[in-house]
C-alpha positions as CSV (number, residue, x, y, z in Angstrom):
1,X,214.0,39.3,15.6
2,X,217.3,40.0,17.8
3,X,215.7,39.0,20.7
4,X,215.4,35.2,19.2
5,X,219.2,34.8,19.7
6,X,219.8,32.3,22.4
7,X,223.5,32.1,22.3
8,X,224.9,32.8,25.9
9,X,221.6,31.8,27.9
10,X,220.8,29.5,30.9
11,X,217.6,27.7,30.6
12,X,216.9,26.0,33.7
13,X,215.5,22.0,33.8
14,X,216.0,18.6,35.2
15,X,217.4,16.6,32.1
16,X,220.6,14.4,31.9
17,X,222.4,16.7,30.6
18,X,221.3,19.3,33.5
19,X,222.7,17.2,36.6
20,X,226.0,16.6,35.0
21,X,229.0,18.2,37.6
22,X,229.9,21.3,35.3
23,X,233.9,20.3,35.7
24,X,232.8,17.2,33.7
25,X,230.8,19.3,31.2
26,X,234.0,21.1,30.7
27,X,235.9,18.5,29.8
28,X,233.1,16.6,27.5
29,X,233.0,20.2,25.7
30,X,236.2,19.9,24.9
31,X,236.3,16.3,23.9
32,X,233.5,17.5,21.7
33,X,235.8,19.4,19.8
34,X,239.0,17.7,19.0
35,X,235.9,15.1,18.1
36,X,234.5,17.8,15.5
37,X,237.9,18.5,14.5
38,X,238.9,15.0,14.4
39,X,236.0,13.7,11.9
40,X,237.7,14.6,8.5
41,X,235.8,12.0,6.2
42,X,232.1,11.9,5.1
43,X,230.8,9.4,7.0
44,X,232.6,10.9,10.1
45,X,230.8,14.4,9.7
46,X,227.2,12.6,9.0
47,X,227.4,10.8,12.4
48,X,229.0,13.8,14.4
49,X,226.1,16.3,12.8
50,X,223.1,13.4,13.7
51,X,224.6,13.2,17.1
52,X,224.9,16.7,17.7
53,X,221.4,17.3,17.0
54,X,220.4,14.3,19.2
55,X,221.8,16.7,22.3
56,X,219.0,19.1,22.1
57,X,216.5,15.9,22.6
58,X,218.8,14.4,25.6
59,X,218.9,18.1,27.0
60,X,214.8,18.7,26.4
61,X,215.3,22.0,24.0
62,X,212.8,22.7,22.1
63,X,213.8,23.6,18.2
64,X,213.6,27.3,18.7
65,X,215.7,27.5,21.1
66,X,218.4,25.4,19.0
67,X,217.8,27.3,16.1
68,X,218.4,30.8,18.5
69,X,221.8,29.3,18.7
70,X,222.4,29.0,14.9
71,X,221.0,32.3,13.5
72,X,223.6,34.2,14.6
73,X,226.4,32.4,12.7
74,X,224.2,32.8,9.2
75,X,226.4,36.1,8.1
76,X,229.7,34.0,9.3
77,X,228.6,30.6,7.4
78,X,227.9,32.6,4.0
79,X,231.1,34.2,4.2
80,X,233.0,30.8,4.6
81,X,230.4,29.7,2.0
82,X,232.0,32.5,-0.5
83,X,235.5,32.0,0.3
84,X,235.4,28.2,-0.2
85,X,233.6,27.9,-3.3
86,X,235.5,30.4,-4.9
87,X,239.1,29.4,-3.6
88,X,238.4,25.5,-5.3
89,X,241.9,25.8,-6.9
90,X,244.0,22.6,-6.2
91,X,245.8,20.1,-8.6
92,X,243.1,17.4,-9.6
93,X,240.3,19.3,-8.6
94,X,237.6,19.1,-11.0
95,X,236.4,23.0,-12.1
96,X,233.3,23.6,-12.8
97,X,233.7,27.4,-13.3
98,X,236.7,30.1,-13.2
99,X,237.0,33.7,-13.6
100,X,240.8,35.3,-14.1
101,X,240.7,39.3,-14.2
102,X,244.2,40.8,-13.0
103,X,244.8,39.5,-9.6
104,X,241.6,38.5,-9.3
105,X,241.2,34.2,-9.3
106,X,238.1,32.8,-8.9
107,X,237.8,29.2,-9.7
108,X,234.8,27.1,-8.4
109,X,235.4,23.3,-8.4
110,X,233.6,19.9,-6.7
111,X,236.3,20.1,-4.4
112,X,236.0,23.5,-3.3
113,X,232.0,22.7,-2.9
114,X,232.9,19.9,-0.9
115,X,234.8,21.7,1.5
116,X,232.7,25.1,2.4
117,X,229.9,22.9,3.3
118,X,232.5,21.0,5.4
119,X,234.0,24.0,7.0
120,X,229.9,25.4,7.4
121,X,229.1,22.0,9.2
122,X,231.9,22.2,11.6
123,X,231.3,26.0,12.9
124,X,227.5,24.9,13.2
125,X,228.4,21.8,14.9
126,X,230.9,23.5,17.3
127,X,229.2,26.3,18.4
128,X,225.4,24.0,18.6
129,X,227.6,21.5,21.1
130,X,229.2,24.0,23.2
131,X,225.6,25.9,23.4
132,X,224.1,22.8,24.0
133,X,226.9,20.9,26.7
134,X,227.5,24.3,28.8
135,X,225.2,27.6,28.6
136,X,221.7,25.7,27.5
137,X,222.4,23.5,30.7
138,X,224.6,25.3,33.1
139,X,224.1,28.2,35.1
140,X,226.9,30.9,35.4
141,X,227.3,30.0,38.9
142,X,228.3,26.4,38.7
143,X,230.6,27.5,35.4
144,X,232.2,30.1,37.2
145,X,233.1,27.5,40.1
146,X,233.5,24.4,37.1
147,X,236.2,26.8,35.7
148,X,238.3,27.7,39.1
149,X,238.4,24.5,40.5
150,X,239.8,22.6,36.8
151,X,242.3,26.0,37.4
152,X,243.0,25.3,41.0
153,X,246.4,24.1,40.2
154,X,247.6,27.3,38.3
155,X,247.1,29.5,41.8
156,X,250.2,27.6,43.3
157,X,252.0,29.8,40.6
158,X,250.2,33.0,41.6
159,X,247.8,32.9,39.1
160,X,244.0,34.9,40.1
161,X,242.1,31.8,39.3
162,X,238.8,33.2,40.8
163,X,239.2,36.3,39.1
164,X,239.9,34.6,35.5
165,X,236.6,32.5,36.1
166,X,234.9,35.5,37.3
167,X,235.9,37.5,34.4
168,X,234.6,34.2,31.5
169,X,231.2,33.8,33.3
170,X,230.4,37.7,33.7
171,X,231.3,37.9,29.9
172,X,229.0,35.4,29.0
173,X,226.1,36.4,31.0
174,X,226.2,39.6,29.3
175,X,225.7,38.4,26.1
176,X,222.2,37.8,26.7
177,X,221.6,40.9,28.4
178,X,223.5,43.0,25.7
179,X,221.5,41.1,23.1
180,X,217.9,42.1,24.8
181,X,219.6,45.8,25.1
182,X,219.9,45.8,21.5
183,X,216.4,44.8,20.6
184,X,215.1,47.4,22.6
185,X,217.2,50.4,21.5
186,X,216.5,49.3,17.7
187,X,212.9,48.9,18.6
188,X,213.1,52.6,19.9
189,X,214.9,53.3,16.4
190,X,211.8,51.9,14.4
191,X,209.5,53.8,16.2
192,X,211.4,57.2,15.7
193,X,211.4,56.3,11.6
194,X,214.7,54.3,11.4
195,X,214.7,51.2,9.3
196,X,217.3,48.7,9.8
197,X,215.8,46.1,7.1
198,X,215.7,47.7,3.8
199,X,217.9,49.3,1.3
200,X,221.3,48.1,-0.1
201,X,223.6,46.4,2.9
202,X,225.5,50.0,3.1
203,X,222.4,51.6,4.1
204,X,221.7,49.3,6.5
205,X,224.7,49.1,8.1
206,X,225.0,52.7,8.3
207,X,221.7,52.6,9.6
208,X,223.2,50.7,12.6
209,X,225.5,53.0,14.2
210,X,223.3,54.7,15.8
211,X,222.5,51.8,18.0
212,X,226.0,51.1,18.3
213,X,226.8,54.4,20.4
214,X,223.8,54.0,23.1
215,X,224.6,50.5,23.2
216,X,228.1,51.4,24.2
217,X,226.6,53.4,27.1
218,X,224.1,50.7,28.7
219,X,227.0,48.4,28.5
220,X,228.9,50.9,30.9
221,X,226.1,51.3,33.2
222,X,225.8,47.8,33.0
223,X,228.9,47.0,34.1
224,X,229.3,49.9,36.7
225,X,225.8,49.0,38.2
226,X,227.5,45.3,38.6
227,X,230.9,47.0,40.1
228,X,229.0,48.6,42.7
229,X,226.3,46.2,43.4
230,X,229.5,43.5,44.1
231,X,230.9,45.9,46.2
232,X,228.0,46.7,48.7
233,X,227.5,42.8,49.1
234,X,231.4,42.9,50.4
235,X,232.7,41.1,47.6
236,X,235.9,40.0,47.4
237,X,236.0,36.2,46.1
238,X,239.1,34.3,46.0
239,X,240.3,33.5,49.6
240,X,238.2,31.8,52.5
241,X,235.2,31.7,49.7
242,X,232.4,29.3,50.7
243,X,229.5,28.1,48.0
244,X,226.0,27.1,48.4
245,X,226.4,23.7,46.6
246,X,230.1,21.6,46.3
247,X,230.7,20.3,43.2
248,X,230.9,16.4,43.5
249,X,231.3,13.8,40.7
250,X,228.5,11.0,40.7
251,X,228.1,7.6,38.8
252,X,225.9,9.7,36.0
253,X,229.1,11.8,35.2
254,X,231.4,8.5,35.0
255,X,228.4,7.3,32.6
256,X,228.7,10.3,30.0
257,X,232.9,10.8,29.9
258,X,232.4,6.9,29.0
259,X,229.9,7.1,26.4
260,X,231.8,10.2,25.0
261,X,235.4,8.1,24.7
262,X,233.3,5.6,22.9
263,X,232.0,7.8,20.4
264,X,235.6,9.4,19.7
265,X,237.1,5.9,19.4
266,X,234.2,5.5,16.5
267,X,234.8,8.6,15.1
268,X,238.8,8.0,15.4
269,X,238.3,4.6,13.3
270,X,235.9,6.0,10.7
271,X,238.0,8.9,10.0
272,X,241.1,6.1,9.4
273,X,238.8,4.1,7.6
274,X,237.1,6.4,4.9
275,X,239.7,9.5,5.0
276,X,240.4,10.5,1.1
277,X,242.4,13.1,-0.1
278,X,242.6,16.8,1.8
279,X,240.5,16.9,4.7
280,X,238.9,13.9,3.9
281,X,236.6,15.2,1.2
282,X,238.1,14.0,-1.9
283,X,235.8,13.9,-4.5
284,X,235.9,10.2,-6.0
């Protein structure tokens, strides 16, 4: 079901990953990344996907939850599944398979293996990390003051800080409530006779726009409910703003931006250790 999807959510708990200052969270996200990017060899990949599923555990998320955050990408990783396999056209590449019909080329090699389910790691490890590091663990409040004060600097220039971190956090925290909207207008479809899961993907896509248009609308209300809700309360952000709780960095937050400089060392000398060929995926 749609409303399994996690992607987006807060789930509230006490676990190291919870008490982390969301400024640091910020920055270990993104040190996450260049680390994903980073590992282009075997070896490299193994230990950044064992490590990102070890994050769940450290964060005390159960596999469903985990698994909310992957479903999602299933239509996104087949694709990148498709256009790998097929595209495994490269000198030395070792072709198991090749179809030539006008300007039509498919060729299927080792190689081209090799790299979809590299490319299908990655975008599962990069949006698992990011799930995991920041909206599993973070509520929108603390992200939405994590964002303006790393920003700070950029309101010297005139730049609306507030405003820009305003803007991420009430996008993401619509994502959950857009994705609960969704379940229950095509729950309203099924009961009415419409049927979203059978039938050719044509059918069932045209069998989707109906939910598109009345999702269109709650997303309106949705938004003009918030506009007038943030009004009443005097709302106004930005200037001579006070918060509930200051954002302070502790020994724990030292702790983890050390552990995480460690592991991309590792991954840094791995990657110049067993890198092979493009992307580190030559087949041997």
């Amino acid at each position: 079901m749609i409303k399994d999807i996690t992607l987006g959510q807060y789930f509230p708990g006490d676990s190291f990953l919870h008490r982390l200052d969301p400024r640091m969270k910020l920055l270990l996200s993104i040190l996450y990344i260049m680390m994903i990017f980073t590992a282009t060899s075997v070896i490299s990949l193994i230990v950044m996907t064992v490590f990102t599923f070890l994050l769940p555990v450290v964060a005390k998320l159960s596999a469903k939850t985990v698994m909310g955050a992957i479903k999602p990408l299933r239509w996104v990783i087949l694709i990148m599944l498709l256009l790998f396999l097929l595209n495994g056209a490269g000198e030395g590449y070792h072709v198991l398979w090749e179809f030539h019909y006008g300007f039509v080329n498919l060729v299927l090699s080792i190689e081209g293996i090799i790299k979809a389910v590299a490319v299908s790691v990655r975008i599962v490890l990069l949006v698992l990390s990011v799930s995991v590091i920041l909206s599993y663990t973070t509520s929108p409040i603390a992200l939405a003051d994590a964002i303006e004060s790393l920003l700070m600097p950029l309101s010297y220039l005139r730049v609306p800080v507030h405003d820009f971190a305003m803007m991420i956090t009430i996008a993401m925290r619509f994502i959950p409530i857009l994705i609960e909207e969704t379940d229950k207008i095509m729950s309203a479809q099924s009961a009415r006779g419409a049927d979203f899961t059978t039938g050719s993907l044509v059918k069932r896509a045209k069998a989707l726009i109906p939910v598109f248009i009345p999702l269109f609308v709650s997303s309106v209300r949705h938004a003009d409910n918030l506009a007038t809700a943030m009004e009443c309360r005097l709302y106004r952000g930005g200037n001579n703003r006070t918060r509930m709780r200051s954002l302070r960095y502790t020994v724990r937050d030292f702790v983890a931006l050390f552990l995480m400089g460690v592991l991309l060392l590792f991954i840094a000398v791995l990657t110049r250790e067993f890198t092979f060929g493009y992307l580190g995926f030559h087949y041997v």
